[in-house]
VEXDREN-2710 file (C-alpha; in Angstrom, 1 decimal):
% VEXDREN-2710
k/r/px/py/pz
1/UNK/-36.7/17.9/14.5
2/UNK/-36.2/15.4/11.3
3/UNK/-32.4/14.3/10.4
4/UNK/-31.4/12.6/8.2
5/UNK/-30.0/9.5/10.4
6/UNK/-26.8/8.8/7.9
7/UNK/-23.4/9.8/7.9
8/UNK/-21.0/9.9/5.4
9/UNK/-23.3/8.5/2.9
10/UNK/-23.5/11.7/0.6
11/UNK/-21.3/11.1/-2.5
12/UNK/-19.0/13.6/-3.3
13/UNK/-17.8/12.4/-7.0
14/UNK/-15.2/14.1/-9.5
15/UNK/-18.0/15.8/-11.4
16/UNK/-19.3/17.5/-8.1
17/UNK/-15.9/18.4/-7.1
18/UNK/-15.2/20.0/-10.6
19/UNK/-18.6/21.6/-10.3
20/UNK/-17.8/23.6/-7.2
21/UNK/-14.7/24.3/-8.4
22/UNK/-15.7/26.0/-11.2
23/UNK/-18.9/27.8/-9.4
24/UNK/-15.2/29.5/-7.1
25/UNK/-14.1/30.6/-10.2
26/UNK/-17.6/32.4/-11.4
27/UNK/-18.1/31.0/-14.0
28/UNK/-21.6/29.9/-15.3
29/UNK/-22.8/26.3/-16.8
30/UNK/-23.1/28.1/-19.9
31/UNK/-19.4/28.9/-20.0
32/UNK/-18.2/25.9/-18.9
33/UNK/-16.7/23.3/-22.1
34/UNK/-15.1/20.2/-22.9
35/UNK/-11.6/21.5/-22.7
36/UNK/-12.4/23.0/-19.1
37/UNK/-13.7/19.8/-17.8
38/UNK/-10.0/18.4/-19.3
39/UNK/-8.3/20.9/-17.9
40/UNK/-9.9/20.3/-14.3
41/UNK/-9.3/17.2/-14.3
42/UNK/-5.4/17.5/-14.8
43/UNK/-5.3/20.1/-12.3
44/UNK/-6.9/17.7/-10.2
45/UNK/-4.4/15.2/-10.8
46/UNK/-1.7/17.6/-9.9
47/UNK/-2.9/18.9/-7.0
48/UNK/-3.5/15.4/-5.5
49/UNK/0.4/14.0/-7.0
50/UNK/1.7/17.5/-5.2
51/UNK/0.0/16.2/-1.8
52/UNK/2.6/13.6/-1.8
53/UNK/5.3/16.9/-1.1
54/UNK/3.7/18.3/1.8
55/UNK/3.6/15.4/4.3
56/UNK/2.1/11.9/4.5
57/UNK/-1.9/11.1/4.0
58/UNK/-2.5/8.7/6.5
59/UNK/-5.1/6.8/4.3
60/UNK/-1.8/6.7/2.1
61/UNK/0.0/4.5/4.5
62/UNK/-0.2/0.6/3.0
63/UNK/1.2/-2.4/4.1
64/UNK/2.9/-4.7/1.5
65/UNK/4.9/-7.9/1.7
66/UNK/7.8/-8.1/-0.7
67/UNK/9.0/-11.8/-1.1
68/UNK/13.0/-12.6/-1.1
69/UNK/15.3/-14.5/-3.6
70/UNK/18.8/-16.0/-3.5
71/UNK/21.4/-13.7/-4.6
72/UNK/18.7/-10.4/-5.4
73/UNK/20.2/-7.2/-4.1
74/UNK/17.4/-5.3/-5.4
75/UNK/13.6/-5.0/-4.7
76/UNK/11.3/-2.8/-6.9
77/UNK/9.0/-1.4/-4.8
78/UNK/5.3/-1.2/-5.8
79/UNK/4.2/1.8/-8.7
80/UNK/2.8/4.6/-6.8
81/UNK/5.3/4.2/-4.0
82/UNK/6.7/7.5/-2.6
83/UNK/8.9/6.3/-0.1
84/UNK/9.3/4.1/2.6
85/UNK/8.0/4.6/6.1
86/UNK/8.8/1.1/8.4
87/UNK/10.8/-2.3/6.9
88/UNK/11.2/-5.2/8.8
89/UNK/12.6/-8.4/8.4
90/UNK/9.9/-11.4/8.8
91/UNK/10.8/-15.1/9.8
92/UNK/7.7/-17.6/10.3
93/UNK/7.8/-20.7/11.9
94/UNK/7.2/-23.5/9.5
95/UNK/3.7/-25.7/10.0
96/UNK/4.0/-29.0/7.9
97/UNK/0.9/-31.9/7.4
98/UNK/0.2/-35.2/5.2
99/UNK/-0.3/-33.0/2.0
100/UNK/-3.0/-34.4/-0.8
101/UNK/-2.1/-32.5/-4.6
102/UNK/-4.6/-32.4/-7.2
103/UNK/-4.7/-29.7/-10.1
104/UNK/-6.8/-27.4/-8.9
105/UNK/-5.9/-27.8/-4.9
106/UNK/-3.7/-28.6/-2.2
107/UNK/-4.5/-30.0/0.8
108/UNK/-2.8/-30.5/4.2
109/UNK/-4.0/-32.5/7.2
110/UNK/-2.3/-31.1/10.2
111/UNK/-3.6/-34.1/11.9
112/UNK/-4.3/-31.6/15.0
113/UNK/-5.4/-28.2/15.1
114/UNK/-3.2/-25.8/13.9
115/UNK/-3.1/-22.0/13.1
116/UNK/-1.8/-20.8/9.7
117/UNK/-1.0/-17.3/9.4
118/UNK/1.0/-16.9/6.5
119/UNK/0.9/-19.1/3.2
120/UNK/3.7/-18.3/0.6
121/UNK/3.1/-20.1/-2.7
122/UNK/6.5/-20.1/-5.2
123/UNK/4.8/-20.6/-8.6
124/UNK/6.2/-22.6/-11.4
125/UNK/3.7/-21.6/-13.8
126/UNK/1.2/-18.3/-14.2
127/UNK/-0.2/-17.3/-10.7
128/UNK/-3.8/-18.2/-10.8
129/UNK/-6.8/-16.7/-8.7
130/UNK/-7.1/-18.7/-5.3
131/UNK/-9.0/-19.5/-2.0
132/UNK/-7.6/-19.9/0.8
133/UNK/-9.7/-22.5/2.8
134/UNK/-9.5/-24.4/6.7
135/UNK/-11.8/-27.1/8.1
136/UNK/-12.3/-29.1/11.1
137/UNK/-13.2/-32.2/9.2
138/UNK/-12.0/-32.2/5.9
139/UNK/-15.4/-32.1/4.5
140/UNK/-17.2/-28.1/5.2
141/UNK/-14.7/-25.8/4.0
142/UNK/-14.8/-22.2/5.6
143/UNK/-12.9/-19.9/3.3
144/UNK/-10.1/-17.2/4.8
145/UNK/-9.8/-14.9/2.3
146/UNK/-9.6/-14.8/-2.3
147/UNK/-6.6/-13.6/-3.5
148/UNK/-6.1/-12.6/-7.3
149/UNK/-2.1/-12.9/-7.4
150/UNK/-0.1/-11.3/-10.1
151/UNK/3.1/-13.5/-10.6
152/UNK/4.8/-15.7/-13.0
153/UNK/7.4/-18.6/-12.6
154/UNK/10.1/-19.0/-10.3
155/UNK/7.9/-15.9/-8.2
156/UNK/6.4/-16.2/-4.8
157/UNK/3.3/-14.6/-3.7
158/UNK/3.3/-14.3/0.7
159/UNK/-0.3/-13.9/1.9
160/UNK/-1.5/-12.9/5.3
161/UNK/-4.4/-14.5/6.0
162/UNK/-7.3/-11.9/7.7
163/UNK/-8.5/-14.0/10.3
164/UNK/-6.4/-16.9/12.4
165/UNK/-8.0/-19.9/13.3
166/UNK/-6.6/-23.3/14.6
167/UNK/-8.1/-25.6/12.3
168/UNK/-6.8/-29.5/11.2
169/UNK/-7.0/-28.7/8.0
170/UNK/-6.0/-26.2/5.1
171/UNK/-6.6/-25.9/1.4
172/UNK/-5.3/-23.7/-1.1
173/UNK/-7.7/-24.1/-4.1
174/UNK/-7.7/-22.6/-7.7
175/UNK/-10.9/-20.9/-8.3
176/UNK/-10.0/-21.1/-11.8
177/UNK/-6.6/-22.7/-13.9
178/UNK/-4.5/-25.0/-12.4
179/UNK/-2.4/-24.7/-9.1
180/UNK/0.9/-24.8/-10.6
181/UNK/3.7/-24.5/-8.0
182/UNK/6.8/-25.7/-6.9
183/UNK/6.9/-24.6/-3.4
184/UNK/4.2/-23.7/-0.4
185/UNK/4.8/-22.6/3.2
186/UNK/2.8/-22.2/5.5
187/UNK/3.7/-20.6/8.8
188/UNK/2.7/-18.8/11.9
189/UNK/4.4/-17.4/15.0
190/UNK/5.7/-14.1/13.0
191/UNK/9.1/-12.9/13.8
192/UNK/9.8/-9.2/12.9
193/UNK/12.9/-7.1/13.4
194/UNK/13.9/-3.5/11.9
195/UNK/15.8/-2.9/9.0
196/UNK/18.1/0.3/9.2
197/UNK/17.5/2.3/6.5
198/UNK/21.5/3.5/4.5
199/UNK/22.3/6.6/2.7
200/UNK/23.8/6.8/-0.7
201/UNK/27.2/7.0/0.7
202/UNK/27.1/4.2/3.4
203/UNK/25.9/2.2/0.8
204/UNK/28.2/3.2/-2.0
205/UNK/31.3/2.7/0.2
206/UNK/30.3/-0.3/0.9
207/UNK/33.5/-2.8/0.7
208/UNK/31.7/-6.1/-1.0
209/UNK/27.8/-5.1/-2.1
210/UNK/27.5/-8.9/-2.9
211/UNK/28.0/-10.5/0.1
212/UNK/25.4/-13.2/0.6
213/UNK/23.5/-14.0/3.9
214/UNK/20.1/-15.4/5.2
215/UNK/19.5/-12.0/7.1
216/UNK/19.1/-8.9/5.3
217/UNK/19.8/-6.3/7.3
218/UNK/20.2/-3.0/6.1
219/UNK/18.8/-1.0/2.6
220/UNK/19.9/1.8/0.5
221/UNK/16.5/3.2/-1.2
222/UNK/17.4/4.4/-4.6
223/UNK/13.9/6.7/-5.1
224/UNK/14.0/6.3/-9.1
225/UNK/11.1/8.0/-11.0
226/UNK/8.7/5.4/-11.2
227/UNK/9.3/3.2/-8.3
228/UNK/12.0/3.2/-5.6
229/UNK/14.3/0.2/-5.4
230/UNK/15.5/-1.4/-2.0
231/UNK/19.0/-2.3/-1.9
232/UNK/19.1/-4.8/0.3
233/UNK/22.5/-5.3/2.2
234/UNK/23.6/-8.2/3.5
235/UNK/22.1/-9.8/-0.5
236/UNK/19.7/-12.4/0.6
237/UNK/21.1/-16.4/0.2
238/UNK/19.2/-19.4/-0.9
239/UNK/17.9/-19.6/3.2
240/UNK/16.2/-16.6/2.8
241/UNK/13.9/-17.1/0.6
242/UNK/11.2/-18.1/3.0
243/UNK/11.7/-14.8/4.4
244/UNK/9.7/-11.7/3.4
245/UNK/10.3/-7.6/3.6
246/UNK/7.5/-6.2/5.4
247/UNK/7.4/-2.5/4.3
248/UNK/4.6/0.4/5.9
249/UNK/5.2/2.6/2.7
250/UNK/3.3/6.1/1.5
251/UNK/1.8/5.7/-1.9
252/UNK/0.4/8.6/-3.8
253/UNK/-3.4/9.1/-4.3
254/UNK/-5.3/7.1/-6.5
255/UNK/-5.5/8.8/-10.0
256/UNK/-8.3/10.3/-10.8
257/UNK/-11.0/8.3/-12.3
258/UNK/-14.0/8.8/-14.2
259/UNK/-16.8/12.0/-13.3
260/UNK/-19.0/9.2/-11.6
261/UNK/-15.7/7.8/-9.1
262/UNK/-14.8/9.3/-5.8
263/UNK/-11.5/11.4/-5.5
264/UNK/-9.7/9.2/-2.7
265/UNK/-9.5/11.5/-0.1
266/UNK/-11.2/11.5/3.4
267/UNK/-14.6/13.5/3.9
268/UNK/-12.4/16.2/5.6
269/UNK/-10.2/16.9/3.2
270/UNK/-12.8/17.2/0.3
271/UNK/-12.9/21.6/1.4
272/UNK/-9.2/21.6/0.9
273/UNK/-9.3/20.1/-2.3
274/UNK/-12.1/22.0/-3.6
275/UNK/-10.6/25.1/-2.8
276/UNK/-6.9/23.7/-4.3
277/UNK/-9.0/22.9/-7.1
278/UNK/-10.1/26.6/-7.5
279/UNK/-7.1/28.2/-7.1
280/UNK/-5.3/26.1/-9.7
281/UNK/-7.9/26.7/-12.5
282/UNK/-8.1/30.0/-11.8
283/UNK/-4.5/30.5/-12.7
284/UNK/-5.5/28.1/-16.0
285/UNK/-8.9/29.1/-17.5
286/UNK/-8.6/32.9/-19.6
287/UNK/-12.5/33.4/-18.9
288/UNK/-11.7/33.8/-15.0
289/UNK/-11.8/37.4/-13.1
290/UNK/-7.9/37.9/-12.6
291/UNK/-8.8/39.8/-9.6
292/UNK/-10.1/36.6/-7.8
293/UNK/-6.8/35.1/-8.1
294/UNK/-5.2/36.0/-4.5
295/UNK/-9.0/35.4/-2.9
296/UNK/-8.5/31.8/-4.1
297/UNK/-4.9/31.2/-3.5
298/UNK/-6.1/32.5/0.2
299/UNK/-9.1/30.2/0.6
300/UNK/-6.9/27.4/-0.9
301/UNK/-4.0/27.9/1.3
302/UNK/-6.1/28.1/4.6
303/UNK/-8.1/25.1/4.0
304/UNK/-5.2/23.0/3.2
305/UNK/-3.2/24.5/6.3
306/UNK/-6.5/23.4/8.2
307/UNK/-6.7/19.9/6.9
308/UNK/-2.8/18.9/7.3
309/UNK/-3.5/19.9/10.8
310/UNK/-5.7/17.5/11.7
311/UNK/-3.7/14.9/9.4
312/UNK/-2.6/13.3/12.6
313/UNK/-3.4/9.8/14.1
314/UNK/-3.8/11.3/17.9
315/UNK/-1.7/8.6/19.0
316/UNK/0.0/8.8/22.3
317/UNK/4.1/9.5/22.3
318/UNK/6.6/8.8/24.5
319/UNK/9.9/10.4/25.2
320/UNK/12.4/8.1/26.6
321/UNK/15.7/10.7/27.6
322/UNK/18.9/8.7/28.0
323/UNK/20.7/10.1/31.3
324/UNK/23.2/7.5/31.3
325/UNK/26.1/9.9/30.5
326/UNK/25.4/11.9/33.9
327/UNK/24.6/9.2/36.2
328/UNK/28.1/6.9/36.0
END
């Protein structure tokens, strides 16, 4: 017996999901226009923005790092953003070197090995595109990881670097412009503690909303339309700067794209979305069979019931009761 010997390899674009869509709804490639393929493709992008209601994706889960700055209560989270899952405060533990500055680099001999984890670069001018480089001998550079930073003066950019090596040397070179910064540090041995998350009313009755410290504790999130804002109580001091938010946040799907692109959603979730698809044009298009309306609302809301149920990360939970009331 022949198989094919791939998986996951088929390519399930926007054109094939609008396809199938439409073949739901009965309706013929000769039927089919312009204005229907517009019309799908809003649908599309409704269906996947209402997704964001109805739980959290898990391939919607990202990690960001959002940098500190004296006397800033407020930090704008990231467009997209629907709301914050995990926060924590990070502290690093400064690694220094003899540093060598040229335009386009900036090099640090360690004079031993040492492991850099984190590089934070404060820019005084336009963030430029960069490699982040280590080497044993100052001569054959290995490089971590590119980063294209978007960021202007007075910002800092934190960067985690995707593999940690102890090396006696470290480079941060401009693969195009000129490194223009005013500050760089480079840290390992990552600290992280909680934040606790505020209502609206703990934060509102909050005596003195400016009080400054180098330990940011607590946030209010204001969810505004486009992005939610942190409010971060105790307001960071000068000290903190060095500091980053680590936030674990849900972000909505990615918009949808052009007919060649993939819809961002797992393999297992492409039935659900299909059939959402369906259900939703059938309520739009004049052409479709009214009477197939509750068979697709059906077939829509099964598949979707299915896939959310298996929307889980099969991770193990523990129950820790606290009995200390009944055991004094």
């Amino acid at each position: 017996m022949a198989y094919s010997n791939t998986v996951s390899q088929t390519v399930f674009n926007t054109r094939r999901v609008i396809d199938n869509a439409i073949r739901r709804c009965k309706l013929s490639a000769q039927q089919v226009t312009a204005e229907h393929i517009d019309i799908a493709n809003d649908q599309l992008y409704l269906l996947l923005s209402d997704l964001a209601n109805q739980g959290t994706p898990l391939w919607c889960i990202q990690r960001t790092i959002y940098p500190l700055y004296n006397g800033l209560a407020q930090i704008t989270t990231y467009g997209g953003t629907v709301d914050i899952l995990n926060s924590n405060l990070r502290w690093l533990q400064q690694v220094t070197g003899i540093n060598t500055i040229q335009p386009t680099f900036r090099l640090t001999d360690f004079t031993s090995d040492i492991v850099v984890s984190t590089v934070g670069i404060k820019w005084s001018g336009t963030a430029v595109p960069i490699a982040l480089q280590r080497s044993d001998d100052g001569a054959a550079w290995t490089t971590v990881q590119t980063e294209t930073p978007s960021a202007s003066a007075g910002m800092w950019t934190w960067f985690d670097l995707a593999t940690v090596v102890a090396s006696r040397y470290f480079r941060i070179l401009a693969t195009s412009g000129t490194l223009s910064y005013s500050q760089v540090y480079m840290g390992n041995t990552p600290t992280e503690i909680p934040l606790a998350r505020m209502n609206r009313d703990d934060y509102t009755n909050l005596p003195n909303k400016a009080f400054l410290s180098n330990r940011p504790l607590q946030y209010w999130l204001d969810r505004q339309s486009l992005s939610p804002v942190m409010n971060m109580w105790p307001v960071p001091n000068d000290e903190a700067e060095t500091q980053q938010i680590v936030v674990w946040a849900q972000r909505q799907i990615m918009d949808v794209g052009t007919m060649t692109q993939e819809v961002e959603v797992p393999q297992r979730w492409l039935e659900a979305i299909v059939a959402g698809l369906a259900a939703k044009m059938a309520l739009e298009l004049v052409e479709v069979d009214v009477s197939l309306i509750p068979l697709l609302d059906q077939k829509a809301a099964s598949a979707l019931y299915i896939a959310q149920m298996e929307e889980r990360d099969n991770s193990p939970m523990m129950i820790a009761p606290n009995i200390s009331p009944y055991t004094r």
